[in-house]
C-alpha positions as CSV (number, residue, x, y, z in Angstrom):
1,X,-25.3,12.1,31.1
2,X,-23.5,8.8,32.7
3,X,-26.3,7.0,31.0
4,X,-25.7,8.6,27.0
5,X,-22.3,7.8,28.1
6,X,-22.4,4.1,28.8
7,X,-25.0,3.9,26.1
8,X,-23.1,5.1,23.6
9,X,-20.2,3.2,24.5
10,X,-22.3,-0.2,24.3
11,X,-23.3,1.1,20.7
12,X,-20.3,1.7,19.8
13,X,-18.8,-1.7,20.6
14,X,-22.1,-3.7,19.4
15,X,-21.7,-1.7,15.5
16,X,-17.9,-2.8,15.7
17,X,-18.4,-6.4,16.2
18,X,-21.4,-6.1,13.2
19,X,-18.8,-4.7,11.2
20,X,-16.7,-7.4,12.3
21,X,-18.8,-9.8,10.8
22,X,-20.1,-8.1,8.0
23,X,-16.3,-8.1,6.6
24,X,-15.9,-11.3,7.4
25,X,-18.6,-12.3,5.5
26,X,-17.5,-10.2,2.6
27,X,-13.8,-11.3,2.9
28,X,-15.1,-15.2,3.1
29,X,-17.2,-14.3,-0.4
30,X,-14.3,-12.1,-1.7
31,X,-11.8,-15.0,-1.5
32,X,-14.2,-17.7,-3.0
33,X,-12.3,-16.5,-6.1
34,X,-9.1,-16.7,-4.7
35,X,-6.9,-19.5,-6.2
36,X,-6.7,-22.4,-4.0
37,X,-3.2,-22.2,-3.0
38,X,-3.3,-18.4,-2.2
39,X,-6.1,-19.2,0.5
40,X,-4.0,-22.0,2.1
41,X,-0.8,-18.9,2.3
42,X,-3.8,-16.7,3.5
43,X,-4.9,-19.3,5.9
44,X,-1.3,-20.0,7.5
45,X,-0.6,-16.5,8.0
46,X,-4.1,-15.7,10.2
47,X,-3.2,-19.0,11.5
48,X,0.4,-18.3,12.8
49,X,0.5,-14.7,13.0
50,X,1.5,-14.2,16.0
51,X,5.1,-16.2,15.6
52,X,8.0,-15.0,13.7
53,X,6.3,-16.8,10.6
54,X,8.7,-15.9,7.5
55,X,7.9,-16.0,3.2
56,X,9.8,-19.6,3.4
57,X,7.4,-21.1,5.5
58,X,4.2,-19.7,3.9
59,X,5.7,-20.6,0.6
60,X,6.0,-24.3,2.0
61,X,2.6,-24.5,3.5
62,X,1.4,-23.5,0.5
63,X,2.8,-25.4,-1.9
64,X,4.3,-22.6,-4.1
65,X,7.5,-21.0,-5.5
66,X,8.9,-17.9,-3.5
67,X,8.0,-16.2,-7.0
68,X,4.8,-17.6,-7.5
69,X,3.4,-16.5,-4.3
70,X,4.7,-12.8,-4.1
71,X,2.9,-12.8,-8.2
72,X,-0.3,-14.2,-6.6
73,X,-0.5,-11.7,-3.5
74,X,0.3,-9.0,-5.9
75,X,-2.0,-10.2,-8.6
76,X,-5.1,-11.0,-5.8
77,X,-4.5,-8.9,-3.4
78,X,-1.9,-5.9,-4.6
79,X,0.1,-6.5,-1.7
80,X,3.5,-8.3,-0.9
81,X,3.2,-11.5,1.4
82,X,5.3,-9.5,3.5
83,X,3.0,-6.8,4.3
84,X,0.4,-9.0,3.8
85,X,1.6,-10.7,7.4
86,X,2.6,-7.3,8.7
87,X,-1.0,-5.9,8.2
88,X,-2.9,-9.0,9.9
89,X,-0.3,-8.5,12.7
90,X,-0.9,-5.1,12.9
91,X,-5.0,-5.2,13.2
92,X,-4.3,-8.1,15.6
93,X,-2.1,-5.8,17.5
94,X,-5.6,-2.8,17.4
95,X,-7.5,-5.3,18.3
96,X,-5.2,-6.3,21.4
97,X,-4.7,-2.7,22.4
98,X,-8.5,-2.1,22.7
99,X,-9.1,-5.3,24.5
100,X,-6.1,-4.9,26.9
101,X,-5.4,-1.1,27.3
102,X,-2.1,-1.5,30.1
103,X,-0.5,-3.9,27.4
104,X,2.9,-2.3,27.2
105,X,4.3,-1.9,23.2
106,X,7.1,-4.8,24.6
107,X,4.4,-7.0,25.7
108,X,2.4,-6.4,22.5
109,X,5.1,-7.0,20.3
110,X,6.4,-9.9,22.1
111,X,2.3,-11.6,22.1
112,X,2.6,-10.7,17.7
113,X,6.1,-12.7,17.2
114,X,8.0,-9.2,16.6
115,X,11.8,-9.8,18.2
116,X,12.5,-6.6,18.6
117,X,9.8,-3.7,19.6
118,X,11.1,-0.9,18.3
119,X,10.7,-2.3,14.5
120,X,7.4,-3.2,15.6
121,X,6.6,0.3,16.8
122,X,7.8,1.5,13.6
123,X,5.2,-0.8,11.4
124,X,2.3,0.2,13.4
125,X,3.1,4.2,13.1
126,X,3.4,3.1,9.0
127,X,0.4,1.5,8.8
128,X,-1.7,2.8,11.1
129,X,-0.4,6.6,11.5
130,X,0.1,6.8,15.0
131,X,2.4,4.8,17.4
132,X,0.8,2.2,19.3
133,X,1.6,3.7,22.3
134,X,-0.6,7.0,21.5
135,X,-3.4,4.4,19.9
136,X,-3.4,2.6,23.3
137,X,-3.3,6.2,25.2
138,X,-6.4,6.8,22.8
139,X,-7.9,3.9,23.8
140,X,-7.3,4.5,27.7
141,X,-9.0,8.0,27.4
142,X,-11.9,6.4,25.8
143,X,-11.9,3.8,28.4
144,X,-11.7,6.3,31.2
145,X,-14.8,8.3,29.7
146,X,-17.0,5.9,29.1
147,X,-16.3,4.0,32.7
148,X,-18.9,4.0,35.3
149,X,-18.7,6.0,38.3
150,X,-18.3,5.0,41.7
């Protein structure tokens, strides 16, 4: 059984990091047709995720009107700049939470740029559907399962 166990667990984290790449690939192909100056917006915001990064700066890095970015997210991508940022943040903030399962949602929201945690919290339960704090309890129970015994 302990063998299924840590079998499946290896299995499980090998076909994540192929989907990993897979997307990446697809996404990297996907925005060859992105306009040049959306890429460099999309490029800032992987880039600087993590800080309080605001519309202004992308808008600067980018070389475009306030207006003319939010048309090209919306036209390209069907989403806002604004949640645009808030989603990387957010599948940064999964990924963190399976990589470091005692991160407390302070510390996580501190290590994504968010100022205060309790708007952060709020974001993740919106876009993910659960708080992060019953994501990382998830994650800690699957952790817990699949651990070796002594």
């Amino acid at each position: 059984l302990f063998y299924t166990l840590h079998f499946s667990h290896l299995l499980a984290l090998a076909t994540r990091e192929t989907a990993r790449e897979l997307l990446s690939q697809k996404a990297l192909a996907a925005e060859a047709d992105i306009p040049l100056k959306l890429r460099a917006a999309i490029l800032f915001i992987r880039s600087h995720y993590d800080r309080g990064i605001t519309v202004g700066e992308v808008c600067r890095q980018a070389g475009l009107s306030r207006q003319h970015l939010i048309r090209l997210f919306k036209q390209e991508l069907n989403v806002t700049p604004i949640q645009y940022i808030n989603r990387t943040r957010i599948m940064h903030a999964k990924d963190l939470l399976w990589r470091n399962i005692n991160l407390s949602v302070k510390e996580l929201a501190y290590e994504l740029g968010f100022a205060d945690e309790h708007y952060f919290s709020r974001l993740f339960t919106r876009v993910v559907g659960a708080p992060p704090s019953a994501f990382r309890d998830r994650m800690r129970a699957f952790s817990s399962d699949s651990s070796m015994p002594e």
